[in-house]
C-alpha positions in Angstrom: -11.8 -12.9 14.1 -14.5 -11.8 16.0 -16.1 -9.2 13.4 -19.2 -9.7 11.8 -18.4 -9.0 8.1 -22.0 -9.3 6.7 -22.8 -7.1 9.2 -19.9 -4.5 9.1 -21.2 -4.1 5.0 -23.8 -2.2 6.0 -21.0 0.5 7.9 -20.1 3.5 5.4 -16.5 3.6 6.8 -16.1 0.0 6.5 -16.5 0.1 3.0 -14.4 3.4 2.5 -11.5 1.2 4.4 -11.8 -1.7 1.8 -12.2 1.2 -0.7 -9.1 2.6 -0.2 -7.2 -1.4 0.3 -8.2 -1.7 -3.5 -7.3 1.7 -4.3 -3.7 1.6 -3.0 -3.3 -1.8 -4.6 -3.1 -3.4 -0.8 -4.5 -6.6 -1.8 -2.7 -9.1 -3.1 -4.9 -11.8 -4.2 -7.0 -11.0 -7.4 -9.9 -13.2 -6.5 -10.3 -10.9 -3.3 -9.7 -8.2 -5.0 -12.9 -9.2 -7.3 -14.6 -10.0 -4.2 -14.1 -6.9 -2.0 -15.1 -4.6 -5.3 -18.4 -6.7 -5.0 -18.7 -5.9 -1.3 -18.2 -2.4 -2.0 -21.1 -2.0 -4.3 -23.2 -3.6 -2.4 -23.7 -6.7 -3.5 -22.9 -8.8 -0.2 -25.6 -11.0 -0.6 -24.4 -12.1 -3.7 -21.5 -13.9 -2.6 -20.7 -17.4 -1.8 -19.3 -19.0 0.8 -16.2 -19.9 -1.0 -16.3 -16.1 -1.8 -16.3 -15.3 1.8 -13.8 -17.5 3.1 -11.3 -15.9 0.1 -12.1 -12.5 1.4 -11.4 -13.7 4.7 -8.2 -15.0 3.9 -7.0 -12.4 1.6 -8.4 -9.1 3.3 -9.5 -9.7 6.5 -7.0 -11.6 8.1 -4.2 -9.8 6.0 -5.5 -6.0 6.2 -7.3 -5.8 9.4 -6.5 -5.2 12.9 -8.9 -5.3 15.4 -7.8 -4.1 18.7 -4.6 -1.7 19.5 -1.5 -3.3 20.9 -0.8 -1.0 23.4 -4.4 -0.2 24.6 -6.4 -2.9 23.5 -9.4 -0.8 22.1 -11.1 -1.2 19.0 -9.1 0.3 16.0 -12.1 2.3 14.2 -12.2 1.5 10.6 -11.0 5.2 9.5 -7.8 4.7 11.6 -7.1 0.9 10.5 -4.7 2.2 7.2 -2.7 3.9 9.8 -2.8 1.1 12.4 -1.6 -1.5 9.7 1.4 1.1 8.8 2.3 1.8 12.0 2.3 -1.7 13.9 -1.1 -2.1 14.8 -1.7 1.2 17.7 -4.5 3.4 17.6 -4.0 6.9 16.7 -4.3 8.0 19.9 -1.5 5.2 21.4 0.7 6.4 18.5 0.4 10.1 19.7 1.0 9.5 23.5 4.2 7.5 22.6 5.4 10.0 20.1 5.0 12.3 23.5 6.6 9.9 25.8 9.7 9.2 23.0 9.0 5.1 22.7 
């Protein structure tokens, strides 16, 4: 993945996202789960890298998708619940082929 996690902590709607993955019991692992409640308040810098690579594993490469897969833009992190329900589009793709009847 090509997203800086360390740095994506420091984004408000980032850590609503992984918020609302521990909230709706998305995530699966409870190591990760452990892990992304650390991330969320705020304590980053606190983890290891064995810590990292689980939340890697378990969230990020589980619970995120980076780019639409009809338009190929960045899926913003307040739209990525939606994008992993609806097969990975942005809310806008999902809207114009709602229009068009795909």
């Amino acid at each position: 993945m090509s997203i800086d996690f360390k740095s994506a902590c420091e984004d408000k709607e980032y850590l609503d996202f992984l918020q609302e993955l521990v909230n709706n019991e998305m995530i699966e692992n409870e190591a990760a789960i452990g892990i992304t409640k650390m991330i969320i308040d705020g304590r980053v810098n606190e983890s290891t890298e064995k810590q990292w690579y689980t939340f890697e594993k378990y969230v990020a490469n589980e619970h995120i998708v980076e780019n639409c897969q009809r338009c190929q833009e960045s899926i913003p992190w307040c739209e990525m619940l939606e994008a992993l329900d609806n097969g990975g589009y942005c809310n806008y793709c999902v809207h114009m082929m709602s229009k068009e009847g795909c």
